[in-house]
C-alpha positions as CSV (number, residue, x, y, z in Angstrom):
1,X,0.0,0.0,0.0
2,X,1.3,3.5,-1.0
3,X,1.1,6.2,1.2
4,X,2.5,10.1,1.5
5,X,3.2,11.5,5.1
6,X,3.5,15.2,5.0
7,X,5.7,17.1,7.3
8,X,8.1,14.1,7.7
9,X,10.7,16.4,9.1
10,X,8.3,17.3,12.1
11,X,8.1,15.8,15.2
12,X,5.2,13.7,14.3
13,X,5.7,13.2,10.7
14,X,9.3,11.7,11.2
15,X,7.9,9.2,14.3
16,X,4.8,8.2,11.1
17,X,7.7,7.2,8.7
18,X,9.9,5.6,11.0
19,X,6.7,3.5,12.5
20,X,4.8,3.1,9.0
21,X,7.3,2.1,6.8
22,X,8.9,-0.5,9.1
23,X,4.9,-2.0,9.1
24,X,5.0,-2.5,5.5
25,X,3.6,0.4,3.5
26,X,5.3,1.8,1.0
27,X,5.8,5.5,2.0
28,X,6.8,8.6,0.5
29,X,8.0,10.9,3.3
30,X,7.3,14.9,1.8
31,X,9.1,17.7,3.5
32,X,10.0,21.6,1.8
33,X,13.4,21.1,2.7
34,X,16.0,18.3,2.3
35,X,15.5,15.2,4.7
36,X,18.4,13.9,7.1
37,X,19.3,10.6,6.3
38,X,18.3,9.1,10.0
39,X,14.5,10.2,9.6
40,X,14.5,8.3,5.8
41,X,14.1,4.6,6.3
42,X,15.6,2.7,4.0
43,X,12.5,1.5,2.4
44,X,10.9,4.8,1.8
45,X,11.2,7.6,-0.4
46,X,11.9,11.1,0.2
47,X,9.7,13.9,-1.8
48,X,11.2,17.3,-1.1
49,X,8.6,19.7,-2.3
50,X,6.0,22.4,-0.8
51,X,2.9,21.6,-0.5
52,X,1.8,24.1,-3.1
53,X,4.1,22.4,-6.0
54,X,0.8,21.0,-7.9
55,X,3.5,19.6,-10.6
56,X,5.5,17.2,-7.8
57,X,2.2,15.8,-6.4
58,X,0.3,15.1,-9.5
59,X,3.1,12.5,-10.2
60,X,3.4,11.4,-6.6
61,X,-0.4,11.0,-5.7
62,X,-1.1,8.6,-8.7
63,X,-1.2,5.3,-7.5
64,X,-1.5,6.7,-3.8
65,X,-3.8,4.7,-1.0
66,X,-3.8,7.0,1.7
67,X,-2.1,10.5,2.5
68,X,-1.2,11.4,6.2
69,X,-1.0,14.9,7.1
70,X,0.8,16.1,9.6
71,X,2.6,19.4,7.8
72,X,1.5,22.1,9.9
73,X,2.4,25.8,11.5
74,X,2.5,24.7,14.9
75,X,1.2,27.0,17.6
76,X,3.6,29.4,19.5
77,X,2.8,31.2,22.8
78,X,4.4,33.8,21.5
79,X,3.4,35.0,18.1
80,X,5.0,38.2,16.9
81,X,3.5,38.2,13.5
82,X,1.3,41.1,12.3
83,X,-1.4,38.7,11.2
84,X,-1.2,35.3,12.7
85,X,-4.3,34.1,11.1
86,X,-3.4,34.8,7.5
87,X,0.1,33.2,8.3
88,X,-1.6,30.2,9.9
89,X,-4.2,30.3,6.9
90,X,-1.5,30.0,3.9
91,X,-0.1,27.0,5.7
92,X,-2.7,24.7,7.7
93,X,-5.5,26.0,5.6
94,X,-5.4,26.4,2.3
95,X,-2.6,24.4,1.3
96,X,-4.7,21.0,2.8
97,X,-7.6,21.6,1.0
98,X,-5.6,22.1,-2.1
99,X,-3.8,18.7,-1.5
100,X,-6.7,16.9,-0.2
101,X,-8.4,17.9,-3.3
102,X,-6.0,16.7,-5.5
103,X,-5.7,13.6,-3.7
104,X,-9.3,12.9,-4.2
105,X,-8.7,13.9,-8.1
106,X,-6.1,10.8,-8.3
107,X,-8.0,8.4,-6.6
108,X,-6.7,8.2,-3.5
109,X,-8.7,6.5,-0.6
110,X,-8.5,8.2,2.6
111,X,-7.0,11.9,3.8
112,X,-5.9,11.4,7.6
113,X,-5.6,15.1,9.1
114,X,-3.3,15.8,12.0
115,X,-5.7,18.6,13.7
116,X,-5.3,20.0,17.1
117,X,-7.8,19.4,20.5
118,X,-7.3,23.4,20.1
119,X,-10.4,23.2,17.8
120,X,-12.4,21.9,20.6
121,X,-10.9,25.2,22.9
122,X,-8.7,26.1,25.2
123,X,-9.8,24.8,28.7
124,X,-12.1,22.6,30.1
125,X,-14.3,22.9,33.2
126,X,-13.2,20.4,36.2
127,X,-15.2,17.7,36.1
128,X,-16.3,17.9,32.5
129,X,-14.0,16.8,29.2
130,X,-14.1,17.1,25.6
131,X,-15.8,15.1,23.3
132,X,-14.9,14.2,19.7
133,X,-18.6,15.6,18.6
134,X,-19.1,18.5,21.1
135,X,-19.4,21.5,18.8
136,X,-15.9,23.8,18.0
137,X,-14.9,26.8,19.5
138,X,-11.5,27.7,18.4
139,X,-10.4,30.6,20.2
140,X,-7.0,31.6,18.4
141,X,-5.6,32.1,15.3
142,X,-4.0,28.5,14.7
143,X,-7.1,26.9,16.1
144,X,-9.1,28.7,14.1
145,X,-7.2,27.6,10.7
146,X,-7.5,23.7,11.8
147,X,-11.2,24.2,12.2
148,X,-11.2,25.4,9.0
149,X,-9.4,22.9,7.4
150,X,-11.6,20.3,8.9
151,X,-14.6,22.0,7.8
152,X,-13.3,22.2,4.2
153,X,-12.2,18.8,4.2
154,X,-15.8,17.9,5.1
155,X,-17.2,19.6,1.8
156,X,-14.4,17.9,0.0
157,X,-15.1,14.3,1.3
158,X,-19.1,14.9,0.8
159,X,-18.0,16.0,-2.9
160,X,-15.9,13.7,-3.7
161,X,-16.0,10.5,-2.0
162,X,-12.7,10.9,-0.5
163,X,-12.4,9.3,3.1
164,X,-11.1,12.1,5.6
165,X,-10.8,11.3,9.1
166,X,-9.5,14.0,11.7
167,X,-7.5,12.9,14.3
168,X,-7.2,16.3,17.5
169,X,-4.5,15.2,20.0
170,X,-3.8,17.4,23.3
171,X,0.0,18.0,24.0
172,X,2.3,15.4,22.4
173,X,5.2,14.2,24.2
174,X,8.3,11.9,23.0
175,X,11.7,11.8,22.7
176,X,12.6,15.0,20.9
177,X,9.7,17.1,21.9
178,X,10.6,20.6,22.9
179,X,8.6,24.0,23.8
180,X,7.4,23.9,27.2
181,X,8.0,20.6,27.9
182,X,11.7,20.4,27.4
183,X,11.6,23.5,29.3
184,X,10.3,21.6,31.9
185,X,12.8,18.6,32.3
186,X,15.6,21.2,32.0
187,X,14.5,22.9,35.1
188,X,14.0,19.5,37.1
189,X,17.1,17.8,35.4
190,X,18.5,21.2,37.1
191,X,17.0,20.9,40.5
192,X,15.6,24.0,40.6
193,X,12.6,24.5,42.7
194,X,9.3,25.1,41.2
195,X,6.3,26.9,43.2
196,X,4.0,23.8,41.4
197,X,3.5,21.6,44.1
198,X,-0.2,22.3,44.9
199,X,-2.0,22.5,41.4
200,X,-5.0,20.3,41.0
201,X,-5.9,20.1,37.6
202,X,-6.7,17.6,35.5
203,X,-4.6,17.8,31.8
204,X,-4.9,15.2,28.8
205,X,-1.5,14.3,27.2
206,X,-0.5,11.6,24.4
207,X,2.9,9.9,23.8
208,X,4.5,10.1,20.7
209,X,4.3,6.3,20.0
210,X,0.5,6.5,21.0
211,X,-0.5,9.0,18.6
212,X,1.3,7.3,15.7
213,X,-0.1,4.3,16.5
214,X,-3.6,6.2,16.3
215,X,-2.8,7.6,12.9
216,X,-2.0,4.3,11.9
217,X,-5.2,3.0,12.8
218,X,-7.1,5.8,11.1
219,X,-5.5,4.8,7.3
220,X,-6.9,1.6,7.5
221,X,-9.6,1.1,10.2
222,X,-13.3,0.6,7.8
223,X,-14.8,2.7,11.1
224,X,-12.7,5.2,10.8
225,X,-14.5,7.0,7.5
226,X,-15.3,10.4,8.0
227,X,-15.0,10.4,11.4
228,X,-13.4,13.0,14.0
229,X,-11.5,11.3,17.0
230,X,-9.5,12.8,20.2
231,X,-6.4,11.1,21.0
232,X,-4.7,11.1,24.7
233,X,-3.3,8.1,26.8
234,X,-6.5,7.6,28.7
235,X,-4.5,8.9,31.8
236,X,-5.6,12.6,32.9
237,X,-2.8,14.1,35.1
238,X,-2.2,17.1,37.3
239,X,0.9,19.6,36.5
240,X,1.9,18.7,39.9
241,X,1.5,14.9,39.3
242,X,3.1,15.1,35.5
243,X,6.4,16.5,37.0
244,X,6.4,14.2,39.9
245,X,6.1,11.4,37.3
246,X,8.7,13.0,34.8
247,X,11.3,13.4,37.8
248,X,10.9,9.7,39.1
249,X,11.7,9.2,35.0
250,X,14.7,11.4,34.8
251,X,16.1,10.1,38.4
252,X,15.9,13.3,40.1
253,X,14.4,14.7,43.1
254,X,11.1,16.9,42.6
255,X,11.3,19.7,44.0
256,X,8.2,21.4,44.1
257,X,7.0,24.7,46.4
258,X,3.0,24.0,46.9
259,X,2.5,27.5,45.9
260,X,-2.0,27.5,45.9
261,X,-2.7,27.9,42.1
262,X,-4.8,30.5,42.5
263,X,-2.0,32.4,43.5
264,X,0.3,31.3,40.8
265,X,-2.3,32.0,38.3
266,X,-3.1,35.6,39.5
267,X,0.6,36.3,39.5
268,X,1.0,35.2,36.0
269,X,-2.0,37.3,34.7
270,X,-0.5,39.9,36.2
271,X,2.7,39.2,34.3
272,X,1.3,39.4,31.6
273,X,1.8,35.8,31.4
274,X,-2.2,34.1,31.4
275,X,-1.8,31.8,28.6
276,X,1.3,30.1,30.6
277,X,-1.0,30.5,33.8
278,X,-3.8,28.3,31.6
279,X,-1.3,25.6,30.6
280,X,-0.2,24.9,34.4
281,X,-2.9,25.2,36.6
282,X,-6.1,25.3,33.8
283,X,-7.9,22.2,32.9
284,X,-8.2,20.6,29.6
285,X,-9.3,16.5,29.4
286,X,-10.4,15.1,26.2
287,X,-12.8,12.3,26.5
288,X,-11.7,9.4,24.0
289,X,-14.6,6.7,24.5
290,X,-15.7,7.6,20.7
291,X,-11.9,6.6,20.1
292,X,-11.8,3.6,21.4
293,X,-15.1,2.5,20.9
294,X,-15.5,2.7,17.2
295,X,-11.9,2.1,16.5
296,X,-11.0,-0.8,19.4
297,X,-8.2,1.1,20.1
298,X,-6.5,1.8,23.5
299,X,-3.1,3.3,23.7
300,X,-0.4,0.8,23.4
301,X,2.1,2.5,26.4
302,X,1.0,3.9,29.1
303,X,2.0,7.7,30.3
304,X,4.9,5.8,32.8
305,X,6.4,4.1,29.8
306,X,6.2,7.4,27.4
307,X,7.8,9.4,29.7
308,X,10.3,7.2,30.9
309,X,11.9,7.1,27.1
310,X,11.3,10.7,26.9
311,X,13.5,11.2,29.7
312,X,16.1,8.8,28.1
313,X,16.5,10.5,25.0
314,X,16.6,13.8,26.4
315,X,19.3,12.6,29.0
316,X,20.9,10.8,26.5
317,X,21.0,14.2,23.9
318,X,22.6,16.1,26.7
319,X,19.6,18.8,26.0
């Protein structure tokens, strides 16, 4: 079976081709710039092109079972662009439905769309969790271009005939992951104290290897059609809990200050600093019954195991 991953330089892209090829499919990895040789199996083939070169894909998508995409403007904290939904348009909006459209023009099966549980919002009440067919509510500009993309990729499927399924993780983790979380395990591989030992949320994360596992269900699962699924390990954590956990994995002492959140969070604000007040102490669970249910899949490795090779790859890098 032939199959195009997009974005196979990215941090999930190159975990798809890795995982994908070596289960047999025959995959072409696409990526706008040259590809290292250690994310390029041996049995796959590397398409360096954007995503807007109509003359490289009409070639590669003939023939083509299935197309994964993960290319993507990933969302920033900080965003010092002068229109941050136009940028985040031009690259996880209108550029999919061009593809996805083509795609459908040569035949191919199934579209598998790397969204974002951003589509679903920001925060969850305690208590309550997202659901895979709760209505959207996007609240910035990168959310807002994924639930764009999925909506045109609806039109596009109804249209066509082409099988699109959507696929909104939370946070992913894994060896190589960066942004806040690598910022985290420098500061306990450091020792440094934290004033996070008394938050009391409840957060949704997925492993790498879960979520590509997932995706690899979604190309060929008959259920999977049309569909829109969340993604987590099934294992909702605290921030206070998730860094106990990722200590214990990187053999060093937690050392956390039980600052009351509310505190924390009001000190934030007041820095100027609410969206990084959201992501510690704010909830946000995803419900995955949908998931599992229609799909019979439950993720493979459990938070424990993710972050325990998370922590031996980053210990290992020296990061």
């Amino acid at each position: 079976m032939k199959l195009i991953v997009t974005g196979a330089s990215g941090f999930v892209g190159s975990a798809a081709v890795q995982s994908l090829a070596g289960a047999g499919w025959s995959v072409i990895a696409q990526s706008r710039g040259q590809l290292p040789p250690s994310l390029l199996p041996a049995s796959a083939q590397a398409l360096q092109a954007p995503l807007d070169d109509q003359a490289a894909w009409q070639s590669v998508l003939q023939g083509c079972d299935a197309v994964l995409h993960t290319a993507a403007r990933v969302h920033q904290v900080q965003d010092a662009s002068v229109d941050p939904l136009a940028d985040y348009r031009a690259v996880n909006t209108v550029p999919t439905l061009r593809l996805a459209r083509l795609a459908a023009e040569h035949g191919v099966k199934r579209f598998v769309f790397l969204s974002s549980i951003k589509v679903n919002g920001e925060f969850t009440i305690a208590g309550q969790a997202f659901h895979a067919d709760d209505a959207a509510n996007p609240a910035d500009p990168y959310g807002i271009s994924k639930h764009e993309a999925e909506m045109g990729l609806r039109q596009i499927a109804a249209e066509t005939g082409l099988q699109v399924v959507i696929v909104r993780p939370p946070l992913v983790y894994g060896p190589g992951v960066r942004a806040n979380f690598l910022t985290l395990m420098r500061w306990l591989q450091r020792g440094l104290p934290l004033p996070l030992g008394a938050v009391h949320n409840q957060r949704s994360l997925i492993g790498l290897d879960n979520l590509v596992s997932l995706l690899s269900t979604a190309l060929t699962h008959p259920a999977a059609a049309n569909q829109t699924f969340l993604a987590s390990d099934a294992h909702d954590v605290s921030t206070t809990e998730l860094l106990r956990e990722l200590a214990v994995a990187l053999q060093r002492p937690a050392r956390l200050i039980p600052v009351p959140s509310r505190w924390l969070e009001t000190a934030l604000t007041l820095a100027s600093r609410g969206a990084i007040a959201q992501r510690l102490c704010g909830n946000l669970a995803v419900d995955i019954t949908k998931t599992q249910r229609l799909l019979q899949w439950h993720p493979p490795h459990s938070l424990a195991e993710g972050l325990r090779v998370t922590a031996q790859h980053f210990l290992a890098s020296g990061r």
